[in-house]
N, C-alpha and C positions, 0 to 999 in steps of 0.2 A: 100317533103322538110323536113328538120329537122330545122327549126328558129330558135329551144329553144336549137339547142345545140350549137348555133352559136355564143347567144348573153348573155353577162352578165347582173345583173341591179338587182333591186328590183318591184317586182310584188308588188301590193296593191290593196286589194279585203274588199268588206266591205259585209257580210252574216247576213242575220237573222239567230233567232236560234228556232221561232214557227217551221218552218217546218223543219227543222233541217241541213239547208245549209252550215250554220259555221263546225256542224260535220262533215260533206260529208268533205266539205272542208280539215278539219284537219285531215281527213283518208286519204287525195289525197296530204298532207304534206305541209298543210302551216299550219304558225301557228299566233296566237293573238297576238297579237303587245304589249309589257307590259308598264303599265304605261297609257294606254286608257281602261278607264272601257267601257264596253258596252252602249249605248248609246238608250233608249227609244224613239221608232218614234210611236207618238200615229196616224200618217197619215198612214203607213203600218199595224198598229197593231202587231208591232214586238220588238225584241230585237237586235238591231244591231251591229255585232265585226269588230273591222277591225281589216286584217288578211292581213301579208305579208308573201314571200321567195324572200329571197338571194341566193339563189343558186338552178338553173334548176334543177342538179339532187337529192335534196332532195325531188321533186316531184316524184310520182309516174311513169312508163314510161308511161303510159295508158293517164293519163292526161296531158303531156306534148302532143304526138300523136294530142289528140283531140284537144289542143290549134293550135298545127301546120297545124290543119286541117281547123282550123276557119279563123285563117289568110290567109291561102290559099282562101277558100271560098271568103272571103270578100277584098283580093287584101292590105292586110293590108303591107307589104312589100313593096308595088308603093306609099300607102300612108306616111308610113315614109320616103322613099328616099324624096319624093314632099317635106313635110315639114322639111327633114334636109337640101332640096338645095335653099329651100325659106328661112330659116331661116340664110343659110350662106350669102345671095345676099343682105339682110338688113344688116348683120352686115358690109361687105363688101361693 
């Protein structure tokens, strides 16, 4: 299945940067949200970025793949239809 090349939107991911997630991250093409400085979590012992993309293919292909892999895994496509046919049945 290719999901990410399906769907448009804005991804929103929040990384430390001890072990260096936020970079991993911004090698696999998202990038830091400007206007949010990092944020101090003395409960992780970390530095926190959040970190979006707008657009699938400014990601990596590699890491789009492994997303469309995880949603497969975990049936995440049955659970958005659920919740986009439960949320039209309330509003309707």
């Amino acid at each position: 299945m290719n999901q990410s090349e399906d769907v448009d939107g804005v991804a929103i991911f929040s990384a430390g940067s001890r072990d260096k997630q936020s970079l991993t991250l911004s090698r696999l093409g998202l990038r830091s949200v400007s206007g949010i400085e990092p944020v101090v979590s003395t409960e992780y012992d970390d530095i926190i970025r959040v970190m979006y993309c707008t657009n699938n293919h400014e990601l990596q292909a590699r890491f789009r793949r492994m997303m469309d892999a995880m949603a497969e895994a975990t049936n995440l496509d049955e659970v958005l239809a659920t919740s986009s046919t439960i949320s039209a049945n309330l509003k309707g």
